[in-house]
C-alpha positions as CSV (number, residue, x, y, z in Angstrom):
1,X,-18.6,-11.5,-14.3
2,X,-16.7,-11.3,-11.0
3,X,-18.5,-12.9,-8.2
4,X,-16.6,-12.5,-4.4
5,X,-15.9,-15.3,-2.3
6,X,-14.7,-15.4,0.7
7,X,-12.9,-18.5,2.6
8,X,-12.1,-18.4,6.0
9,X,-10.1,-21.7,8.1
10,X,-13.6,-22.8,9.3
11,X,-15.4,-22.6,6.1
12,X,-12.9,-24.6,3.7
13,X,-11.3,-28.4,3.8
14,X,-7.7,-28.8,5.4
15,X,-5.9,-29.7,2.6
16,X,-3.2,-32.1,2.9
17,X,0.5,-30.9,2.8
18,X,1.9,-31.1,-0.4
19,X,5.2,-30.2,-1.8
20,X,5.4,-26.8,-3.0
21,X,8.7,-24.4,-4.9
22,X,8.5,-21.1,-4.4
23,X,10.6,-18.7,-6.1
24,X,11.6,-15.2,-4.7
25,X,13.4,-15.1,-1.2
26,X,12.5,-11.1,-1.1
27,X,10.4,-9.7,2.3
28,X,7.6,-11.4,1.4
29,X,8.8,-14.6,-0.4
30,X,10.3,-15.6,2.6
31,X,7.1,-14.8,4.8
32,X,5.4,-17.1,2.4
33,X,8.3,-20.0,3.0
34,X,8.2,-19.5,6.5
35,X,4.5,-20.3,6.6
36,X,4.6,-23.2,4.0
37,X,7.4,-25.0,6.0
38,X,4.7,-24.2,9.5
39,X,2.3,-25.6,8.2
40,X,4.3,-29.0,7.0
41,X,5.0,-28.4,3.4
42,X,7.7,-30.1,1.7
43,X,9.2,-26.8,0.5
44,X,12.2,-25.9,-1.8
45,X,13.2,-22.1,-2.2
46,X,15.2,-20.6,-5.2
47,X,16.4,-16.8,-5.3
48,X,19.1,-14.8,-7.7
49,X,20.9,-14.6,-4.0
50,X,21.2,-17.9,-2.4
51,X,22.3,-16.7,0.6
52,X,18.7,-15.6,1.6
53,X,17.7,-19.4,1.8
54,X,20.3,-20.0,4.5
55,X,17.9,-19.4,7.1
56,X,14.8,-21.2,5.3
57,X,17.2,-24.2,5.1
58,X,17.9,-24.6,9.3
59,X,14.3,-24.5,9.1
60,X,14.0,-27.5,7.0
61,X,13.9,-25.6,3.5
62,X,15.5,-27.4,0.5
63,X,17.5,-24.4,-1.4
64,X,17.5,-25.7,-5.2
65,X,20.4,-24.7,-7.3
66,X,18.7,-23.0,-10.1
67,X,14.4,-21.8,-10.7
68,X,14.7,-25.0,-13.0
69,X,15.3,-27.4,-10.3
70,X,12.8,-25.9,-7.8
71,X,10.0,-25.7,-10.6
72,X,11.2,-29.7,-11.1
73,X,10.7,-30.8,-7.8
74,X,6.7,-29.5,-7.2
75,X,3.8,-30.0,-8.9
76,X,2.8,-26.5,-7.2
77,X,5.0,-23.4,-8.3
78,X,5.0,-20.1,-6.5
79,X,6.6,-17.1,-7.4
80,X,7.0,-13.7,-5.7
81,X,9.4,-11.7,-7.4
82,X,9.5,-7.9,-7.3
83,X,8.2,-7.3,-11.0
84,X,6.3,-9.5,-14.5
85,X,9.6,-8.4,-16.0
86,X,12.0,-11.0,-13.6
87,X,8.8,-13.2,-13.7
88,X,9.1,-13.9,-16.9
89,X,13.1,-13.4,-17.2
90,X,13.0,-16.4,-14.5
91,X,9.8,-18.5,-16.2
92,X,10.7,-17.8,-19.7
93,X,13.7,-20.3,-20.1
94,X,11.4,-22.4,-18.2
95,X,8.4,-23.2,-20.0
96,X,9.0,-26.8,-21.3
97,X,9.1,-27.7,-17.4
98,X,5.5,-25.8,-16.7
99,X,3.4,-28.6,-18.2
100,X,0.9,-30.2,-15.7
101,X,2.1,-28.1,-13.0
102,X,0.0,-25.4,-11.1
103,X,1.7,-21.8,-11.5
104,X,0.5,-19.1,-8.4
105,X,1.6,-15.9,-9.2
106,X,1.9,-13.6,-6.4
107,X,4.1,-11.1,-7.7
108,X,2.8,-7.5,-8.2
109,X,1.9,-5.4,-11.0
110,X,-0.7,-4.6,-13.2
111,X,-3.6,-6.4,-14.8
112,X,-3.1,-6.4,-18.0
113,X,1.0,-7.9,-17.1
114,X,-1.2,-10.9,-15.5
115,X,-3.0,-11.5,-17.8
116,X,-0.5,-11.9,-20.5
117,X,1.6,-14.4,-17.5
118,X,-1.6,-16.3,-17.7
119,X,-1.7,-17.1,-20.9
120,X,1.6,-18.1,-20.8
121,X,0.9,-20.5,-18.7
122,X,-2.1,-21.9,-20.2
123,X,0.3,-21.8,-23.6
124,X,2.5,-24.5,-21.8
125,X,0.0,-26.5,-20.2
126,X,0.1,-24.9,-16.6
127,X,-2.6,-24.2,-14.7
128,X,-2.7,-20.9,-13.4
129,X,-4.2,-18.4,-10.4
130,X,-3.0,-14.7,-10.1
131,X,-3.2,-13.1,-6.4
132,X,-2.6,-10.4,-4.1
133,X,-1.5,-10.0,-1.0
134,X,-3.3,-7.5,1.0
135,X,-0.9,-6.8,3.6
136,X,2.5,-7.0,4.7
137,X,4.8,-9.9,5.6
138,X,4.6,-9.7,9.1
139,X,0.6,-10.4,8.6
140,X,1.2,-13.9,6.3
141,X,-0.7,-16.6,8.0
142,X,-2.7,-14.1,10.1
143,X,-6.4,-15.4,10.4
144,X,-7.8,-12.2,8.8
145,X,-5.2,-11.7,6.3
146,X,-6.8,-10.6,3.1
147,X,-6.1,-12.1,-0.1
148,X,-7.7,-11.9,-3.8
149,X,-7.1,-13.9,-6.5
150,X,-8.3,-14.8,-9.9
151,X,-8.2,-17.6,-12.8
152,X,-9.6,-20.7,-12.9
153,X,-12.6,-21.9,-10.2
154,X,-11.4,-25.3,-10.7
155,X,-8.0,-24.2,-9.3
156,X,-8.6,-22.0,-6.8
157,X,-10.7,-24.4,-5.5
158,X,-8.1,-27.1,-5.9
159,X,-5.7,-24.5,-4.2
160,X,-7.5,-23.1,-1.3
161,X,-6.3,-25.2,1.4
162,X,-2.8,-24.4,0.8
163,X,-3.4,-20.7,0.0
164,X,-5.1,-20.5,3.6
165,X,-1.7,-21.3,4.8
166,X,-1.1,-17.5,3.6
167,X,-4.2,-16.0,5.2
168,X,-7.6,-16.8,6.4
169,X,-9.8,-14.1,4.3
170,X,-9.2,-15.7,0.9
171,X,-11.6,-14.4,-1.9
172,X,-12.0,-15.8,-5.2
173,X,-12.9,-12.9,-7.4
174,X,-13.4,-14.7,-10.8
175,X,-12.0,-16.3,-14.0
176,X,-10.0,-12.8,-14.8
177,X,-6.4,-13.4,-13.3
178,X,-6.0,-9.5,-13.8
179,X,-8.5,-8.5,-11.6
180,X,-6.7,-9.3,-7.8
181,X,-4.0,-6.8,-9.3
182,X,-7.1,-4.6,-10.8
183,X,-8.4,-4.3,-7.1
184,X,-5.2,-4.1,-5.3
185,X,-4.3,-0.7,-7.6
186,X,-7.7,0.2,-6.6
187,X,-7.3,-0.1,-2.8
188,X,-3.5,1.1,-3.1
189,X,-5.0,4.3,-4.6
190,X,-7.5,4.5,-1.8
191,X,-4.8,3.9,1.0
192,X,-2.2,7.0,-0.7
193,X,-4.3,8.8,-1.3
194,X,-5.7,8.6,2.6
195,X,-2.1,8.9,3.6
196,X,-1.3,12.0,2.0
197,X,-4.1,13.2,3.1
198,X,-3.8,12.4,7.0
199,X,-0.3,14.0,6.0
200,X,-0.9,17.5,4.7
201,X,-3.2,17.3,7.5
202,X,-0.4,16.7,10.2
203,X,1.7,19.3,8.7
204,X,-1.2,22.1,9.0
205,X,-1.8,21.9,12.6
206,X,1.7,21.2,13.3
207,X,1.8,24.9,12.1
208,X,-0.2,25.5,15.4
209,X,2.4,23.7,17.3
210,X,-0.1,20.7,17.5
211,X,2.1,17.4,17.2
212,X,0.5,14.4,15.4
213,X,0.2,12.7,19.0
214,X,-2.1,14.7,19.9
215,X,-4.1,15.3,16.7
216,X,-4.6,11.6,16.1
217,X,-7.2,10.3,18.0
218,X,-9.7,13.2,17.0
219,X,-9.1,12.5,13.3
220,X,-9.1,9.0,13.5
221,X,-13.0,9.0,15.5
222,X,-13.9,11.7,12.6
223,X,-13.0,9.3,9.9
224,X,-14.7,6.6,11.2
225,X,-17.8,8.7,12.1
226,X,-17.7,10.7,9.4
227,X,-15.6,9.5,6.8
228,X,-17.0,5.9,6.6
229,X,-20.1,7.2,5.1
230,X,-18.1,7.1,1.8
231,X,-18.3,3.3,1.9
232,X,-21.8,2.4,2.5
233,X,-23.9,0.8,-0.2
234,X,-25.8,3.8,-0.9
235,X,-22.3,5.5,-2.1
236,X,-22.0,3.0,-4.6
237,X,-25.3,3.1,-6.0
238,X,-24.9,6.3,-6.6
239,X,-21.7,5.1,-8.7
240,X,-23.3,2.3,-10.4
241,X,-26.7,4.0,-11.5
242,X,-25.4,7.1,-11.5
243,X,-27.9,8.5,-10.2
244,X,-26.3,12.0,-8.1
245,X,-29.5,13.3,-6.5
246,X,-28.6,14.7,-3.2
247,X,-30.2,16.2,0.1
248,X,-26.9,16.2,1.8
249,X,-23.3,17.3,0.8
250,X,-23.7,18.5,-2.6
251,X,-20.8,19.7,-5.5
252,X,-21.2,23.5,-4.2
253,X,-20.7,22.8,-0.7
254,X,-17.5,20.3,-1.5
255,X,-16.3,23.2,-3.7
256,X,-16.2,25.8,-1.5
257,X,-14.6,23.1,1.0
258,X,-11.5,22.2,-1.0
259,X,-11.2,26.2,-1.8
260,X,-11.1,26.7,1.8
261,X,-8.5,23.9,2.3
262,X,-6.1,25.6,-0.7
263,X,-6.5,28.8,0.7
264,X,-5.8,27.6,4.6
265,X,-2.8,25.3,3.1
266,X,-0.9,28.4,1.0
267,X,-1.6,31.1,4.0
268,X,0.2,28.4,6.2
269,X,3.1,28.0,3.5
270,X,1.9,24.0,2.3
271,X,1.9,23.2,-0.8
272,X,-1.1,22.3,-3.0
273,X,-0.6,20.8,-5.6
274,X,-2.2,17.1,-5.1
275,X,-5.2,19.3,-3.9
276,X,-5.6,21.6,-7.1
277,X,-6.9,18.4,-9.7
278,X,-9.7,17.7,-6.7
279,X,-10.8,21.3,-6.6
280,X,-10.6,21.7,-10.8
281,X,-13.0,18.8,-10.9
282,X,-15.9,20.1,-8.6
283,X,-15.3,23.7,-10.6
284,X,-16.1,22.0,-13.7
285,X,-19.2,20.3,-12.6
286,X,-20.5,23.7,-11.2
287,X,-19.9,25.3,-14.7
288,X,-21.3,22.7,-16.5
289,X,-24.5,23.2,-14.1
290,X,-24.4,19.9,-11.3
291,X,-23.6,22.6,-8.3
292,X,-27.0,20.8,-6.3
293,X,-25.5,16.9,-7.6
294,X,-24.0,14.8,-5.3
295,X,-19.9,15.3,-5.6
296,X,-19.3,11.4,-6.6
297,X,-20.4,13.1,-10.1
298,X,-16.9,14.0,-11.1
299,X,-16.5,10.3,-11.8
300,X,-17.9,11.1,-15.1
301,X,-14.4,13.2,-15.7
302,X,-12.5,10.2,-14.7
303,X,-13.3,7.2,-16.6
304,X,-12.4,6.5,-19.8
305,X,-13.6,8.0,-22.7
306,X,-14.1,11.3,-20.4
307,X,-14.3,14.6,-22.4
């Protein structure tokens, strides 16, 4: 069961500084190492390209000769790498030196990748949390910095002070450590698919000599007039019970939209390609007789086991 928690500076105990090695100097890992070392950590970095502690280490860094000797010197181990694969090419060799420590995984991928790090980690006697960062480096330590993460209570809980260090919005989604990475392919699917969306929309009225200057503030008050509608709590009962009576914006009327849309885009010479699955899925529900249902019906083509 996933329950949503939500920590904020006010709202959770300082925790003490304690010693911490983190492991991946990439954008991010040295976001996180900057913030550590701010907020008084005892902190010793490791990357595959030691040069990219040099500037951690003027600011009081310890750079540790190999992953093994920065996983010796913490009790807490945290590793940002760029995929599970170098995770586990780095941890791997490791695992007689995971026992009793506390392994944060902020590295991303899938779900099913941390889960399988996870119990690694419970195999040698770690204690584990999976996470994600909802944002970019140049947002680490920001009050309202989102991040999710999942494993143990106990843990987190254990963890919290320091992982406010990263971001005030912390939220504890529940024992699963795959589901931060579950949500976070969720919401990345939500934010490309928005952006090619705003996109193809740039590129048709740029056809009209209308630069994106100009067309951005309208579509930006339309999508949150408009467009936040899609969020409320109503749209996600329709979801969970699904239940797709409607009074408002039925299939029919979205069909006949995205039609107009493919039509508008080819006259103007755009492609539509990204568009054609969206319009194939409202022309199935109006053959199969849901013309008058609300459009969030065509989730029934995309989950699994769909026929």
């Amino acid at each position: 069961m996933t329950t949503n928690d939500s920590t904020s500076p006010a709202s959770a105990p300082a925790q003490p500084p304690v010693p911490v090695a983190l492991l991946g100097l990439g954008l991010m890992g040295q976001a996180l190492a900057v913030a550590l070392l701010e907020a008084g950590h005892p902190t010793t970095v490791w990357n595959r390209s030691q040069a990219k502690a040099d500037a951690l280490v003027a600011q009081g860094a310890v750079s540790a000769p190999t992953a093994g000797d920065a996983v010796r010197s913490s009790s807490v181990v945290i590793v940002c790498v760029s995929t599970y694969d170098v995770v586990n090419e780095v941890l791997d060799p490791l695992a007689a030196d995971m026992g009793g420590r506390t392994l944060i995984n902020l590295t991303s991928g899938t779900p099913d990748e941390a889960r399988r790090s996870a119990a690694w980690a419970a195999e040698h006697g770690a204690e584990y949390l999976d996470g994600a960062i909802m944002g970019v480096p140049q947002m680490i330590g920001l009050p309202d910095t989102p991040l999710l993460h999942g494993g143990s209570r106990k843990t987190f809980e254990a963890q919290e002070g320091l992982l406010r260090v990263f971001g005030g919005a912390n939220t504890y989604l529940g024992d699963d450590p795959g589901l931060p990475l579950l949500y976070d392919m969720a919401l990345l699917t939500l934010l490309y698919a928005t952006q090619q969306g705003l996109t193809h929309a740039q590129a048709m009225v740029g056809t009209a000599n209308v630069s994106a200057t100009e067309f951005q503030p309208l579509a930006a008050g339309i999508f949150h007039s408009v467009l936040a509608g899609l969020f409320d709590t109503e749209s996600a009962r329709v979801v969970d019970e699904s239940d797709y009576a409607t009074e408002v914006s039925n299939v029919s009327t979205n069909q006949l939209a995205v039609g107009h849309i493919i039509r508008t885009s080819r006259e103007l010479g755009l492609p539509t390609d990204w568009l054609e699955p969206v319009q194939a899925g409202l022309d199935r529900a109006v053959r199969e007789g849901h013309a008058a249902d609300h459009p969030a019906r065509v989730i029934e083509y995309i989950r699994p086991n769909a026929s």
